[in-house]
C-alpha positions as a LaTeX table, in Angstrom:
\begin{tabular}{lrrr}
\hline
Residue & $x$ (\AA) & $y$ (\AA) & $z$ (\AA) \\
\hline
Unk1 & $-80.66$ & 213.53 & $-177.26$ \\
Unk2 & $-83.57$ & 216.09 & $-177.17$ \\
Unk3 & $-83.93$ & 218.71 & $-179.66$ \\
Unk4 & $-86.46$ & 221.62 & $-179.18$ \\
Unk5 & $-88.37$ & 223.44 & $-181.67$ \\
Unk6 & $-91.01$ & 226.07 & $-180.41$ \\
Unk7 & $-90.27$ & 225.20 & $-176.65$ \\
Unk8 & $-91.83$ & 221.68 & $-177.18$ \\
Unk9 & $-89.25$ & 219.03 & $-176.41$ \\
Unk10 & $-88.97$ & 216.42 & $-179.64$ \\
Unk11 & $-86.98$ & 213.21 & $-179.65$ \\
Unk12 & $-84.70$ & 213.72 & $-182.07$ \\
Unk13 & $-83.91$ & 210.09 & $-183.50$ \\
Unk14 & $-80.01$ & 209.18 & $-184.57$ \\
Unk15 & $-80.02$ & 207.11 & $-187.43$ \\
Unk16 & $-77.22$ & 204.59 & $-187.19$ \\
Unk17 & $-74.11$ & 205.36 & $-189.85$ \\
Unk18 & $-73.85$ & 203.59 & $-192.82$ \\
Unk19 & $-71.03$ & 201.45 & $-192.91$ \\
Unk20 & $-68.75$ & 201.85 & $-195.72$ \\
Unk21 & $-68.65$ & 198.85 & $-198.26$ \\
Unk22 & $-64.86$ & 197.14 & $-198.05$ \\
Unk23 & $-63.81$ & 195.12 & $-201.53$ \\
Unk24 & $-61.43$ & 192.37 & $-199.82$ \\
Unk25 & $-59.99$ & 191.59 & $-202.65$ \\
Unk26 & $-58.46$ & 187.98 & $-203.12$ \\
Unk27 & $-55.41$ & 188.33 & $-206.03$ \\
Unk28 & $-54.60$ & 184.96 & $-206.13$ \\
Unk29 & $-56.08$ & 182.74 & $-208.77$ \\
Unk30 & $-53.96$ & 179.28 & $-209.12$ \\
Unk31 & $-55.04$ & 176.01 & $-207.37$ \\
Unk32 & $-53.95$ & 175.80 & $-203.49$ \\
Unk33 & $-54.01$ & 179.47 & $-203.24$ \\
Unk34 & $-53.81$ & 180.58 & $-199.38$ \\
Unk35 & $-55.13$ & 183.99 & $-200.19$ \\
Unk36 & $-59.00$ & 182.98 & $-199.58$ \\
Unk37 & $-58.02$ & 181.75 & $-195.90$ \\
Unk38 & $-56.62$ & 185.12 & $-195.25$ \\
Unk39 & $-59.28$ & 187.12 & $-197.13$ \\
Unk40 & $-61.76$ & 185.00 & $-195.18$ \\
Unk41 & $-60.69$ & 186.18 & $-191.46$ \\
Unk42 & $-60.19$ & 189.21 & $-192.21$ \\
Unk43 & $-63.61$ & 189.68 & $-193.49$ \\
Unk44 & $-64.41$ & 188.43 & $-190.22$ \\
Unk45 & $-61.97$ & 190.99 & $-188.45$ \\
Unk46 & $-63.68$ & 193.68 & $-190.55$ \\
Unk47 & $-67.12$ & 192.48 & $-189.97$ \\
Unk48 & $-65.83$ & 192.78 & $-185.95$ \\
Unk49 & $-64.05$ & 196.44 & $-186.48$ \\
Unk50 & $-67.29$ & 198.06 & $-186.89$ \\
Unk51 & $-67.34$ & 200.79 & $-189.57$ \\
Unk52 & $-67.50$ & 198.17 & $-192.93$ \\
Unk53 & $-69.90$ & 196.19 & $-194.58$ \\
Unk54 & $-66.66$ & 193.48 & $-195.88$ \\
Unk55 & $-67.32$ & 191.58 & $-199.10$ \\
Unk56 & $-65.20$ & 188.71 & $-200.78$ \\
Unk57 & $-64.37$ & 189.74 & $-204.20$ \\
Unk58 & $-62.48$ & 186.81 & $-206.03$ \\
Unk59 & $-60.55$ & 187.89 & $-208.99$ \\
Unk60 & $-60.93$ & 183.67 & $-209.87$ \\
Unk61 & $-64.58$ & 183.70 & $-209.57$ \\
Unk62 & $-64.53$ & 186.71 & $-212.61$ \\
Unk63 & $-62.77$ & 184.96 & $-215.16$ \\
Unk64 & $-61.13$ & 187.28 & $-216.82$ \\
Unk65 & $-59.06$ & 186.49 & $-219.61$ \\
Unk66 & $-56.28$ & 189.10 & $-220.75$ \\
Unk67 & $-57.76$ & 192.69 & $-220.94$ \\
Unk68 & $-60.02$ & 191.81 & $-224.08$ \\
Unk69 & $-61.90$ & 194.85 & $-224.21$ \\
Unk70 & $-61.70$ & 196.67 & $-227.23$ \\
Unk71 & $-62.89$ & 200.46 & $-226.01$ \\
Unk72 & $-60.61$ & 202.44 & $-223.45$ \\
Unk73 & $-62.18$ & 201.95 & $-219.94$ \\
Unk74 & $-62.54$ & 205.32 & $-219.53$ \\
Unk75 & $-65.71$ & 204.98 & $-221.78$ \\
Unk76 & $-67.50$ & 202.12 & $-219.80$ \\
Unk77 & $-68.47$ & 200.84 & $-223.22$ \\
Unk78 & $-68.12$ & 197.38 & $-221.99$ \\
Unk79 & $-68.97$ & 194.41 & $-224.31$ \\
Unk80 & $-68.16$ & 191.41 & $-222.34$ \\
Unk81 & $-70.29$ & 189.79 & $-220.01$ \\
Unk82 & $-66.96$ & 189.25 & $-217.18$ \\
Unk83 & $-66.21$ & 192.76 & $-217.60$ \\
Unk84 & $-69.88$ & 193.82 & $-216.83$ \\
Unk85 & $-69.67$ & 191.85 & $-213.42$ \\
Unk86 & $-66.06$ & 193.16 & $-212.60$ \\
Unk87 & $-67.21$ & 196.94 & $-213.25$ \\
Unk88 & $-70.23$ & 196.49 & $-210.96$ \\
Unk89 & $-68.44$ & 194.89 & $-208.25$ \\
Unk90 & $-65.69$ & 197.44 & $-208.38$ \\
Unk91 & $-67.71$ & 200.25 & $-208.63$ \\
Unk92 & $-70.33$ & 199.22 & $-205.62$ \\
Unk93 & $-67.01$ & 199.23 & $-203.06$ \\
Unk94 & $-66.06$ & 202.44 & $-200.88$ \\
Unk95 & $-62.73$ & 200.91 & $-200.00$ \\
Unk96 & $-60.10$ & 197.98 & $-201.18$ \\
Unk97 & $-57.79$ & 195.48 & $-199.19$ \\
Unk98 & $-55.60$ & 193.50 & $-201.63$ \\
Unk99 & $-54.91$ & 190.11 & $-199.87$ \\
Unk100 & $-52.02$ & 190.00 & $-202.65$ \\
Unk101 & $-49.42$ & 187.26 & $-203.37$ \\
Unk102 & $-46.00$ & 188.23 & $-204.00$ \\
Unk103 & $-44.86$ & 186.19 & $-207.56$ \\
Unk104 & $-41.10$ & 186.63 & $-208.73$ \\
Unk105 & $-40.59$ & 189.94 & $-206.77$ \\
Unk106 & $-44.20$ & 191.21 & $-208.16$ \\
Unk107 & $-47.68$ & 191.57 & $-208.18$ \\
Unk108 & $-49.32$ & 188.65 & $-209.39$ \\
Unk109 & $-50.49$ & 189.25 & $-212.42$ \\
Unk110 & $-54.08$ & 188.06 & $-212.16$ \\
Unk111 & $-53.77$ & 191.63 & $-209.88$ \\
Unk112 & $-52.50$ & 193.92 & $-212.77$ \\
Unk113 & $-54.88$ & 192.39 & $-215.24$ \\
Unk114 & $-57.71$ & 192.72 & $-213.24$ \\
Unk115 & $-56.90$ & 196.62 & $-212.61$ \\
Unk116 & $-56.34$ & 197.31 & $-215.68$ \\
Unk117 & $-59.49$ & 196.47 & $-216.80$ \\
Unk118 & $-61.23$ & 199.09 & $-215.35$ \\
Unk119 & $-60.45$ & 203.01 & $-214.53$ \\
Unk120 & $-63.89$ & 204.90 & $-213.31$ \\
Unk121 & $-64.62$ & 202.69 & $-210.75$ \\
Unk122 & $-61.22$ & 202.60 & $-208.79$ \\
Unk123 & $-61.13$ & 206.76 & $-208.68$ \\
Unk124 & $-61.19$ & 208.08 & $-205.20$ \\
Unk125 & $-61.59$ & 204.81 & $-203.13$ \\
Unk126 & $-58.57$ & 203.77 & $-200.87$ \\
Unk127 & $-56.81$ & 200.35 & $-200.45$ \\
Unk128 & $-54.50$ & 198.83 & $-198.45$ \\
Unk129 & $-52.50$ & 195.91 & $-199.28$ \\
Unk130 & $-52.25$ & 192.28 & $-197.74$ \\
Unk131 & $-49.54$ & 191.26 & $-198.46$ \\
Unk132 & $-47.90$ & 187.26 & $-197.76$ \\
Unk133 & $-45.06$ & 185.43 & $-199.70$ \\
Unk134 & $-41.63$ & 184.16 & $-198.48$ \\
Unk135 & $-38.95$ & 185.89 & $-196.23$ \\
Unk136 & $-40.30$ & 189.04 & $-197.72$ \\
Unk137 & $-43.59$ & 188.99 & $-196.46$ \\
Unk138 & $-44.69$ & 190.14 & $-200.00$ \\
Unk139 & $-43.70$ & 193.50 & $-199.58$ \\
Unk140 & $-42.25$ & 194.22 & $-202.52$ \\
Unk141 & $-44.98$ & 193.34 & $-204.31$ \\
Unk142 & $-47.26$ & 195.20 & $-202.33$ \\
Unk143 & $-44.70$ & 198.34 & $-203.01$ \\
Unk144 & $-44.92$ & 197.37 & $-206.83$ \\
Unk145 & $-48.62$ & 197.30 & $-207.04$ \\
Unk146 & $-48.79$ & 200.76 & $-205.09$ \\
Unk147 & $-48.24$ & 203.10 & $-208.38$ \\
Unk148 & $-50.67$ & 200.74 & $-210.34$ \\
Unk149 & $-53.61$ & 202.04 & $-207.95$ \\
Unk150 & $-52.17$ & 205.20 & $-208.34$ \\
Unk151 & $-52.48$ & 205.58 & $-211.83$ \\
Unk152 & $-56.31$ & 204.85 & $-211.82$ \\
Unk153 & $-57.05$ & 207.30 & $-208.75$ \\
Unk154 & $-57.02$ & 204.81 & $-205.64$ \\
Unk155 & $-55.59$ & 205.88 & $-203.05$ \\
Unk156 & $-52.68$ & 203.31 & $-201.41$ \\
Unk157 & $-52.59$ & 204.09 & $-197.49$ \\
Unk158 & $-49.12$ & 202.84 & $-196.18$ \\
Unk159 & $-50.86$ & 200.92 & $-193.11$ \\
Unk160 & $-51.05$ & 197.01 & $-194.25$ \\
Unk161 & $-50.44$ & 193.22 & $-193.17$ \\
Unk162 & $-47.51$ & 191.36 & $-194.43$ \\
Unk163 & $-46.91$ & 187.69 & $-193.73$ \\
Unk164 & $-43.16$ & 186.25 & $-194.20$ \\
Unk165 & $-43.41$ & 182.45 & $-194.32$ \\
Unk166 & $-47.19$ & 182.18 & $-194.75$ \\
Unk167 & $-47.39$ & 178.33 & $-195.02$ \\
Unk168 & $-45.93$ & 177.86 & $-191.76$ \\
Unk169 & $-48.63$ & 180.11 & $-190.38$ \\
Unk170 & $-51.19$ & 177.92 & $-191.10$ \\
Unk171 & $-52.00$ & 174.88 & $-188.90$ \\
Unk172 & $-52.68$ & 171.34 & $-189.91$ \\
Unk173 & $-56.22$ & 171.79 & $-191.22$ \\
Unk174 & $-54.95$ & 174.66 & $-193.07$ \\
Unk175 & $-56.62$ & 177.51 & $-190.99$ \\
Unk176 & $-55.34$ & 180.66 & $-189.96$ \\
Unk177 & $-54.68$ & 181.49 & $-187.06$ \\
Unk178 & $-53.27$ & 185.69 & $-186.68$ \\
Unk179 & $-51.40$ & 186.60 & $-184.00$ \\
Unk180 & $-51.89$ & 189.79 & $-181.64$ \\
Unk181 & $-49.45$ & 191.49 & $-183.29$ \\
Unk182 & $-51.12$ & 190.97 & $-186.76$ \\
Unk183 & $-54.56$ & 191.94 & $-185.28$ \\
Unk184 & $-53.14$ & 195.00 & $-184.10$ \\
Unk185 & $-51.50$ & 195.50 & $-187.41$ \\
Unk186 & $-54.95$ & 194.74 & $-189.27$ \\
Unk187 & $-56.96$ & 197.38 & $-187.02$ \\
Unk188 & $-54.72$ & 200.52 & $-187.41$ \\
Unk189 & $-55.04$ & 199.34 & $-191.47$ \\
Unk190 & $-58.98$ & 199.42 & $-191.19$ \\
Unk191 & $-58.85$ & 202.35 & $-188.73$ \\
Unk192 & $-57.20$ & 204.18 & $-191.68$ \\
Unk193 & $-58.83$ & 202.81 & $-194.22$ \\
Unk194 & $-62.06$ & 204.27 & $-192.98$ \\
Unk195 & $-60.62$ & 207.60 & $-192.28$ \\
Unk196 & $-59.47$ & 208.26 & $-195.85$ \\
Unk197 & $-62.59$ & 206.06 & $-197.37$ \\
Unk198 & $-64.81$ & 208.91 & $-195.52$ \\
Unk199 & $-62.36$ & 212.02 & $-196.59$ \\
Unk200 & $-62.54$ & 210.85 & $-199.87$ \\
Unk201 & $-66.18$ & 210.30 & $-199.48$ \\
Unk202 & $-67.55$ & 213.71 & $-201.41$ \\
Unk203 & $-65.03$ & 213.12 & $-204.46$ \\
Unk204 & $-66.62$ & 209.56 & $-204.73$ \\
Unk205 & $-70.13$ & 211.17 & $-204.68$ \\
Unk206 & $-69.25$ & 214.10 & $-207.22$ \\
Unk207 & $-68.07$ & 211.57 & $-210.13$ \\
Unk208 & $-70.91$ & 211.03 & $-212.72$ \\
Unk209 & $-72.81$ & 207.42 & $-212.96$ \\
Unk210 & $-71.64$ & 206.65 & $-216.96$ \\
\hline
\end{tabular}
C-alpha cells in the first residue's frame, strides 16, 4: 500500500494485528481428568485459527480452596497469595473457552468456585463453553454455567463443542482425536469468539486498572 503526503510517495507500513489473548480454561480438577487432553488440542486449533494468542489456564494448578477471601471482589483487596495469581491470569485474557465437565447435571464446582472468586476481571470478555460428559454431551451444564458468567459481565456466545461419550473418543494412548464435524464446530466457536472479543474490545479498555 502507498500513501502520499505532499506528492511524495511513502511506504506506508501495516503493522500486523494483535491477536487477542484466549483463557482456555480447564474446569476439571480430580485425578484422570480428560479435560487437559481437550484443552490441549484446542489450544492447538486456536493457535492454527489465527486471530488468538491461546493459553492453558488450569483451575488445579491455582489451588484454590473455597472462596476464602474476606473483602467483596469488587474491591480487589485480595489477601491471598492463590487469589493474587487467579486475578492476574483472569484479568490478562480478552476471551474464555470453558473445557467444562458436566457433574450430576451441573457445573463442576471447581468452575463456580473459581468464578466466584473474582468479578472485575471477567467484565466484558466473552466465553464459550466446552462442554463433554455422558449421553448429554455436558450440555446442561454448559446451559447451567451460562447465567454464572452472566452475573459477573462475561458474555456466553451460544456457539460451543459438546462431546457425548467422551471416553470412547479417546484412543488407546488416551489422545484425542476430533472429528471434522467437531473442527467445524470449534471454528465457527472461535470465529465468534473473536467477533464479540473485538466488539467488546472498547468496554474492556474503558474499565479502570484497581
Amino acid at each position: 500500500m502507498i500513501a502520499y503526503i505532499s506528492h511524495q510517495p511513502i511506504l506506508s507500513i501495516k503493522e500486523p494485528p494483535v491477536k487477542h489473548q484466549l483463557s482456555i480454561i480447564i474446569g476439571s480438577t480430580r485425578p484422570g481428568r480428560a479435560g487437559p487432553i481437550f484443552a490441549e488440542r484446542l489450544a492447538g486449533f486456536a493457535r492454527e485459527h489465527g486471530k488468538f494468542e491461546p493459553v492453558l489456564t488450569d483451575i488445579a494448578a491455582f489451588k484454590l480452596p473455597m472462596l476464602d477471601e474476606p473483602h467483596h471482589p469488587r474491591l480487589r483487596k485480595y489477601e491471598n497469595d492463590h487469589t493474587k495469581a487467579w486475578s492476574k491470569a483472569i484479568d490478562a485474557a480478552d476471551a474464555f473457552v470453558f473445557v467444562a465437565p458436566e457433574y450430576n447435571y451441573f457445573v463442576a464446582p471447581a468452575i463456580v468456585n473459581a468464578v466466584d472468586y473474582l468479578l472485575k476481571e471477567w467484565r466484558y470478555k466473552p466465553a464459550a463453553i466446552f462442554s463433554y460428559g455422558g449421553v448429554s454431551g455436558g450440555l446442561r451444564a454448559a446451559q447451567a454455567l451460562k447465567p454464572l458468567l452472566t452475573s459477573v459481565g462475561v458474555m456466553p456466545i451460544p456457539e460451543g463443542v459438546a462431546l457425548p461419550a467422551y471416553r470412547t473418543l479417546l484412543d488407546q494412548n488416551g489422545a484425542y482425536h476430533p472429528s471434522e464435524q467437531v473442527l467445524g464446530g470449534a471454528r465457527t466457536m472461535l470465529d465468534e469468539l473473536f467477533r464479540w472479543s473485538e466488539a467488546l474490545k472498547s468496554l474492556r479498555a474503558g474499565l479502570p486498572s484497581e
